[in-house]
C-alpha positions as CSV (number, residue, x, y, z in Angstrom):
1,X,0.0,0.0,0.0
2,X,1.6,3.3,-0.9
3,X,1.4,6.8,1.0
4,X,-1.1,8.0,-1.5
5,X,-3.4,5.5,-1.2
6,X,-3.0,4.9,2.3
7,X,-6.6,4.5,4.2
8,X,-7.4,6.4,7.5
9,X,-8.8,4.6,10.4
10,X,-10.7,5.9,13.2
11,X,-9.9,3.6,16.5
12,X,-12.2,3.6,19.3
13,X,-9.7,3.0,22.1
14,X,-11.2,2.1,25.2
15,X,-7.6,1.1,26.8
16,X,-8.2,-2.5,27.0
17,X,-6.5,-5.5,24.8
18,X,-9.2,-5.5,22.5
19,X,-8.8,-2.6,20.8
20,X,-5.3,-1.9,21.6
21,X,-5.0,-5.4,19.4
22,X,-7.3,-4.0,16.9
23,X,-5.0,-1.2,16.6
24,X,-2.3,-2.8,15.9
25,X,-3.3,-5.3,13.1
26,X,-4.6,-2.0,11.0
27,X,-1.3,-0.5,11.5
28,X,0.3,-3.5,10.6
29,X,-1.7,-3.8,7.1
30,X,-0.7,-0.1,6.6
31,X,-3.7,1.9,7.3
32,X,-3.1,5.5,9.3
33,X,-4.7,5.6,12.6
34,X,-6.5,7.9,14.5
35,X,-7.1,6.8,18.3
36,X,-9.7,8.3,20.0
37,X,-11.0,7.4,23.5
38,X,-14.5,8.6,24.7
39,X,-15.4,9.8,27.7
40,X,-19.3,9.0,28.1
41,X,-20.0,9.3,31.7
42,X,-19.5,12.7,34.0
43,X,-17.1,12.6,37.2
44,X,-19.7,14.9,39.0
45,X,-22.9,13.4,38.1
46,X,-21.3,9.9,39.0
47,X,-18.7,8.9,41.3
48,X,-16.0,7.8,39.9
49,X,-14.4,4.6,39.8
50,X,-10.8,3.9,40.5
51,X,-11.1,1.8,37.1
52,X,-13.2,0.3,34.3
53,X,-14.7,2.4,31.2
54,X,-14.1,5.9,30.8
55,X,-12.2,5.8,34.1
56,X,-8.5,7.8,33.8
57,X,-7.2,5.1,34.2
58,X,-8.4,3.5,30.6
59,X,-7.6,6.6,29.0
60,X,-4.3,6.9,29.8
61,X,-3.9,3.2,29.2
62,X,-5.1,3.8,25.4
63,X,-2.8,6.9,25.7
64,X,0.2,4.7,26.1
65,X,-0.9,2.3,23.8
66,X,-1.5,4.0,21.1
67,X,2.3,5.8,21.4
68,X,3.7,2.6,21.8
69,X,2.4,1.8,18.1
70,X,2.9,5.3,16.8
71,X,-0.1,6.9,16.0
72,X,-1.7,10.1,17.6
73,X,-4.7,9.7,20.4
74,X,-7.6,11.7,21.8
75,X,-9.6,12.4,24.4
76,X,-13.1,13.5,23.7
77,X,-15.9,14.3,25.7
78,X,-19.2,12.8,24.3
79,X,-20.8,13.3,28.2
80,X,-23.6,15.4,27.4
81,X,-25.1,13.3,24.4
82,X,-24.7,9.9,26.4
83,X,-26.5,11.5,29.5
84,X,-29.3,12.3,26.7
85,X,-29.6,8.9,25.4
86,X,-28.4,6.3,27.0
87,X,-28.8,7.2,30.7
88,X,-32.1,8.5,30.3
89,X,-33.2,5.9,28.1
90,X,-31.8,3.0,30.7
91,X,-33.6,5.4,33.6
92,X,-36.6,5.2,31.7
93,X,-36.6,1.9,30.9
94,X,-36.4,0.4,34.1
95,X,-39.3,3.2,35.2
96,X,-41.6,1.4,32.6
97,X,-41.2,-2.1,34.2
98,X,-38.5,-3.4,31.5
99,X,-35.3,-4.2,31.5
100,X,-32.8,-2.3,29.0
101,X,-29.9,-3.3,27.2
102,X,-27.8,0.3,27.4
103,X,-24.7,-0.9,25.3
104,X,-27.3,-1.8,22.3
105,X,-28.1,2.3,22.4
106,X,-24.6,3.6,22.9
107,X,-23.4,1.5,20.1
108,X,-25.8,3.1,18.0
109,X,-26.3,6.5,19.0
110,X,-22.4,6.9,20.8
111,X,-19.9,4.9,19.0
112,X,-21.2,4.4,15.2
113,X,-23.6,7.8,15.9
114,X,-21.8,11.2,16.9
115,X,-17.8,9.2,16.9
116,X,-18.7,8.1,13.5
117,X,-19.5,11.7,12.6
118,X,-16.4,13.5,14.4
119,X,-14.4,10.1,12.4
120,X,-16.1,11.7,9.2
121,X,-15.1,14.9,10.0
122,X,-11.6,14.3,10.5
123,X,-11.5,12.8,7.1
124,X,-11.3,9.2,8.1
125,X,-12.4,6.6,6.2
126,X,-13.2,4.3,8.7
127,X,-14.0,3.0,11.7
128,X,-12.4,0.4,14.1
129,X,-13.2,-1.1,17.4
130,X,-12.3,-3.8,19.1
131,X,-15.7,-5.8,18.8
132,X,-15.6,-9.4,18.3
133,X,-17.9,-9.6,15.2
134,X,-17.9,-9.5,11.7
135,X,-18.9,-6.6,8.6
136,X,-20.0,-8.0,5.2
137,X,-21.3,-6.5,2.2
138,X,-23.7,-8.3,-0.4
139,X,-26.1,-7.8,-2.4
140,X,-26.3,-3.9,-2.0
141,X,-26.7,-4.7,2.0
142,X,-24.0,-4.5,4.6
143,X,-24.7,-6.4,7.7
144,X,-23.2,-7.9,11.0
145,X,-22.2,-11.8,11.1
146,X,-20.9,-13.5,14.1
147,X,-16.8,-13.7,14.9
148,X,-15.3,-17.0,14.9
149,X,-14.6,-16.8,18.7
150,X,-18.3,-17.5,19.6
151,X,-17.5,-17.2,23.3
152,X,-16.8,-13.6,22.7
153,X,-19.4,-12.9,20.1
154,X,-20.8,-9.3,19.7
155,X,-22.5,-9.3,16.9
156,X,-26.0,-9.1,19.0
157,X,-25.0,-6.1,20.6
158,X,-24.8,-4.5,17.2
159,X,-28.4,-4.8,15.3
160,X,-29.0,-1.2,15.4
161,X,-26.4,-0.1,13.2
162,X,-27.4,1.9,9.9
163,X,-26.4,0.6,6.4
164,X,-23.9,3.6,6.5
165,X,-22.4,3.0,9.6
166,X,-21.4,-0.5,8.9
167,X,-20.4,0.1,5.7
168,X,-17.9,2.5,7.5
169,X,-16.6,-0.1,9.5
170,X,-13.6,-2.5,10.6
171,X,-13.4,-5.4,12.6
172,X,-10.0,-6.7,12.8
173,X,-10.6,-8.9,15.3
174,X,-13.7,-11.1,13.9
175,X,-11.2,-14.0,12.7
176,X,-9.4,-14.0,16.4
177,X,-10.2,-16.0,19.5
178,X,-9.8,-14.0,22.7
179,X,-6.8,-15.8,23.7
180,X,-5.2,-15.5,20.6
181,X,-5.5,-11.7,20.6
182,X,-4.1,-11.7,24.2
183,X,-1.1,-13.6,23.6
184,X,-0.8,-10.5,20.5
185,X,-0.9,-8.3,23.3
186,X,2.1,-9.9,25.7
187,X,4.4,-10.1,22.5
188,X,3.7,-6.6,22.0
189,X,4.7,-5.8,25.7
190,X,1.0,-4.3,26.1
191,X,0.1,-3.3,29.8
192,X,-3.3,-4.4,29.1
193,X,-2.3,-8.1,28.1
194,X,-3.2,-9.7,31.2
195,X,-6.3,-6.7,32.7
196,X,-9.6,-9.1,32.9
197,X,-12.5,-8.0,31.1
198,X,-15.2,-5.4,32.2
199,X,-18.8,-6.9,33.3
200,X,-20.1,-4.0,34.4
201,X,-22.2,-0.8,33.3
202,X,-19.8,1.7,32.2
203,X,-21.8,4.6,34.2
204,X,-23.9,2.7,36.9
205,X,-21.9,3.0,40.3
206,X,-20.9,-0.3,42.1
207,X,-23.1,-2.1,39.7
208,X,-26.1,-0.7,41.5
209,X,-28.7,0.8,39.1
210,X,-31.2,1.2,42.0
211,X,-28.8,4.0,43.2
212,X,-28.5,5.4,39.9
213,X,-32.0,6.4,39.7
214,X,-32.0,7.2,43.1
215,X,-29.1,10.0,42.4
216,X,-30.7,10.8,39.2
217,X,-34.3,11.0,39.6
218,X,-35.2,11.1,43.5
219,X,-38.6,12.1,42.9
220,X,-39.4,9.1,41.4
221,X,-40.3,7.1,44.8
222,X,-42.8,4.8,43.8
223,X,-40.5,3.1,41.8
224,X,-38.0,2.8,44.9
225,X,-40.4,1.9,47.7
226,X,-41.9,-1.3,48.1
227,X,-45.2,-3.1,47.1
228,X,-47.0,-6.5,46.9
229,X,-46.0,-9.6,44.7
230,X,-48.5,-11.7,43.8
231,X,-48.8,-15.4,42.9
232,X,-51.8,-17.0,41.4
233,X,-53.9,-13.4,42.3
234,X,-53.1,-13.8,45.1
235,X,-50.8,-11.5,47.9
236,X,-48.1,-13.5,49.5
237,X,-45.1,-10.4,50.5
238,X,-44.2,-7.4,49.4
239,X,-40.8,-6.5,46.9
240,X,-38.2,-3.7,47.5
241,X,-39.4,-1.4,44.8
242,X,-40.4,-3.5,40.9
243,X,-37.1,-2.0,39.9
244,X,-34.9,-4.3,41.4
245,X,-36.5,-7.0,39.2
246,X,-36.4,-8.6,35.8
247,X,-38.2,-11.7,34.4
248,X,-37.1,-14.8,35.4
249,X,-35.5,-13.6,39.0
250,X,-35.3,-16.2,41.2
251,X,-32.9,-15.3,43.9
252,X,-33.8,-12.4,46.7
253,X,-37.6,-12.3,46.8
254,X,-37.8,-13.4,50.3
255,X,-40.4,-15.2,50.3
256,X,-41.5,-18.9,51.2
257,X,-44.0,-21.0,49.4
258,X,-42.0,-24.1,49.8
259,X,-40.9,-24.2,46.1
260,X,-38.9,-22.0,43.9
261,X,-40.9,-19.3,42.1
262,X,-39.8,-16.9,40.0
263,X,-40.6,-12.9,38.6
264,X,-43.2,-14.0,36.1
265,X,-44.6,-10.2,35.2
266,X,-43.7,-6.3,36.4
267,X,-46.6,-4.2,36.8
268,X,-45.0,-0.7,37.1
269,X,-47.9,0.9,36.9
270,X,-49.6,-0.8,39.7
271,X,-46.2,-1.4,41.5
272,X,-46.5,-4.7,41.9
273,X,-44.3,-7.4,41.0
274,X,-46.1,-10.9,39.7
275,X,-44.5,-14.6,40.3
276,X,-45.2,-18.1,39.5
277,X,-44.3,-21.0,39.1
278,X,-41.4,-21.8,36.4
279,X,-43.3,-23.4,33.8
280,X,-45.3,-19.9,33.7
281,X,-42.1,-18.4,33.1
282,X,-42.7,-20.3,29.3
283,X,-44.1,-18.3,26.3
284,X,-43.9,-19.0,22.5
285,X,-43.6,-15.9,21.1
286,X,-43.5,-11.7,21.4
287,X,-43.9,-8.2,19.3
288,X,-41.0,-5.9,19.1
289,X,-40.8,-2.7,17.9
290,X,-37.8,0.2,17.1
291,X,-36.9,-2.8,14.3
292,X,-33.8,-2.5,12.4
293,X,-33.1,-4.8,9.3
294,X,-30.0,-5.4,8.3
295,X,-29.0,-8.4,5.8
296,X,-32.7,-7.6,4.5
297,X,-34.4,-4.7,3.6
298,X,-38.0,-6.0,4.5
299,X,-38.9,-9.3,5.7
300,X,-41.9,-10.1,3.1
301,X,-42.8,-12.9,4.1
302,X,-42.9,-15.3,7.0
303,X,-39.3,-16.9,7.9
304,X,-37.2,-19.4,9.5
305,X,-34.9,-17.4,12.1
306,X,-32.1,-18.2,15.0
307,X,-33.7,-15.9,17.6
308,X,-31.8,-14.1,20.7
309,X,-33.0,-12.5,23.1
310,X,-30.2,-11.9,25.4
311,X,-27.0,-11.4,25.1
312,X,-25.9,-14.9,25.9
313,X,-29.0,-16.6,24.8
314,X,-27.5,-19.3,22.4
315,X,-30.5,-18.6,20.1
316,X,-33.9,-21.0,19.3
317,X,-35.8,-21.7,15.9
318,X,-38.4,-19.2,15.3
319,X,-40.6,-17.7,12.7
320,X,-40.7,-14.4,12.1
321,X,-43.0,-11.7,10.7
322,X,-42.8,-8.5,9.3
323,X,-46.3,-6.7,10.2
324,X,-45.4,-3.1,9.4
325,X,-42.1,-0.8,9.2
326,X,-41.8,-1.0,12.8
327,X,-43.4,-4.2,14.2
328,X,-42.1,-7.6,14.1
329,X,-43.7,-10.8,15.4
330,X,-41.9,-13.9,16.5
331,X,-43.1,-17.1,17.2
332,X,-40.8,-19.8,18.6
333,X,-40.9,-23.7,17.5
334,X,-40.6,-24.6,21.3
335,X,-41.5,-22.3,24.3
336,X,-39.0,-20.2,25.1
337,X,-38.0,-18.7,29.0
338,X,-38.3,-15.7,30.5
339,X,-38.5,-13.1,27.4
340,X,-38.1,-9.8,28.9
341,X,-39.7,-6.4,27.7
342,X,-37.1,-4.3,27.0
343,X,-34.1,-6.3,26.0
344,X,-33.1,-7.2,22.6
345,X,-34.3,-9.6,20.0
346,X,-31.9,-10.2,17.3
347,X,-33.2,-12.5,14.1
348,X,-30.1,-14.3,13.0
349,X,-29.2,-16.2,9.4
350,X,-26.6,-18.9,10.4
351,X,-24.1,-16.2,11.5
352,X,-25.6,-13.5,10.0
353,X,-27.7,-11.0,11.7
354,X,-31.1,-10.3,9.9
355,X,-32.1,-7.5,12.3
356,X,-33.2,-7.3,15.5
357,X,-35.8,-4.7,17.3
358,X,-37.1,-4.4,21.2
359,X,-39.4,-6.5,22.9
360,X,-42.2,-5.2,23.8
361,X,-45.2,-8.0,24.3
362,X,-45.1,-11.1,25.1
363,X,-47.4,-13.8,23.3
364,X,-49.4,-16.3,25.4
């Protein structure tokens, strides 16, 4: 590749081994770099951490690495739009009785939204990250397929991205398995080699989202304080505020029926939280909305799909239908557990990631 035609790449940075990795194997096929690491969450609207994403910590990690390999890095301050978005939106969620995916939205709306747009603006031609997944273009569609490493799969986290925005991206390390891209990292004398990966919310504190809202929104008590759960209609304790629960919860309800039951239903607008038995935690199918298509413009007809709807659900057969621009219905071959409003359903082809959109109702 010679200076003239030399691409420019964009590098989300997030000081880990992931992208630090991903850096270096576009550097190594000759593109130019930019690194950039964002800062999403504010020191004075949320304690900070000592470590873990957007901490100083990580940035100056992704500092280092990036002049270890030679290429210039930046700092820059995407706070206000992330407080917007995806803090509101995971507030909001969790005020409505569901149970949100926040790194679904910030991929969209943070990293491949206004990152993709300063990447554009700085004349790059495209951009990297370290996700474990895969970008393909065919047919006049580009669309997200799984990475080889299917431990470490991300391609479900990404079923909101545009056309555009995947057409204006890398994924160096979709061919890699985890371990593979670590042992990269100790040859390269990377300080991030051996750092364990983050599990937690980038901007809830200590993992506790129950304090978030309480910092955030303090007016909203009712969805704090305490009311009745119910099992076959019929009052047996009362639960800590329906915010501290999701479908399927099993552990912490405190209460003894001499079986195990679990969170069946959340009734935020009653405050109530609704258990049973498990085999009432069984459904065969639900609607979800805010759809995004990728491999396939429209679904026109009723279709065999590999449906998630977690992040590590393994997937089940469904069918799935198109009923308008932004309604999809799925119906799966065997009942499925504990689909949860809120999260993300993603309608998979093999590897290949149809589209996806958020649950919404769940079929009886």
């Amino acid at each position: 590749m010679t200076k003239k035609s030399k691409k420019t790449v964009l590098v989300a940075m997030s000081g880990g081994v992931d992208s630090s990795v991903a850096a270096y194997m576009l550097k190594k096929q000759g593109y130019s770099l930019i690194g950039v690491t964002m800062k999403t969450w504010g020191y004075d609207d949320i304690p900070e951490r000592d470590s873990g994403c957007c901490s100083l910590e990580t940035i100056y990690s992704a500092r280092n690495a990036a002049l270890q390999l030679g290429f210039p890095h930046y700092t820059m301050d995407f706070t206000g739009k992330f407080n917007e978005t995806v803090i509101n939106n995971f507030i909001e969620e969790y005020i409505k009785g569901n149970t949100p995916n926040p790194c679904v939205l910030c991929n969209k709306v943070i990293k491949w939204g206004v990152l993709l747009d300063k990447a554009i603006e700085l004349g790059a031609d495209y951009i990297a990250t370290g996700h474990y997944a895969k970008a393909y273009s065919k047919n006049e569609r580009h669309y997200i397929s799984k990475a080889n490493d299917l431990s470490k799969d991300q391609s479900y986290a990404l079923w909101q991205l545009s056309q555009f925005a995947i057409s204006k991206t890398l994924f160096p390390l979709g061919d890699f398995k985890k371990s593979e891209i670590r042992e990269i990292a100790s040859e390269l004398g990377l300080k991030s080699a051996n750092i364990p990966d983050s599990q937690e919310i980038c901007f809830v504190p200590n993992d506790d989202y129950r304090k978030l809202i309480q910092l955030r929104m303090p007016e909203l008590k009712h969805a704090i304080e305490g009311g009745d759960i119910i099992y076959h209609n019929k009052k047996i304790g009362r639960h800590k505020g329906y915010i501290n629960y999701t479908i399927g919860q099993r552990r912490g309800l405190e209460i003894s029926l001499g079986k195990p039951v679990y969170v069946s239903k959340i009734d935020a607008e009653n405050n109530l939280i609704y258990v049973d038995d498990e085999k009432g935690l069984f459904h065969y199918g639900f609607t979800c909305k805010e759809i995004n298509l990728q491999k396939t413009a429209k679904i026109n007809k009723p279709m065999e799909a590999t449906v998630k709807i977690r992040y590590k659900d393994p997937g089940s057969p469904a069918l799935i239908e198109q009923i308008n621009d932004d309604l999809i219905k799925t119906e799966f071959k065997y009942p499925k557990k504990a689909i949860t409003p809120g999260q993300s359903a993603v309608f998979y082809d093999g590897d290949d990631v149809i589209g996806g959109g958020i649950i919404q109702q769940i079929l009886n």
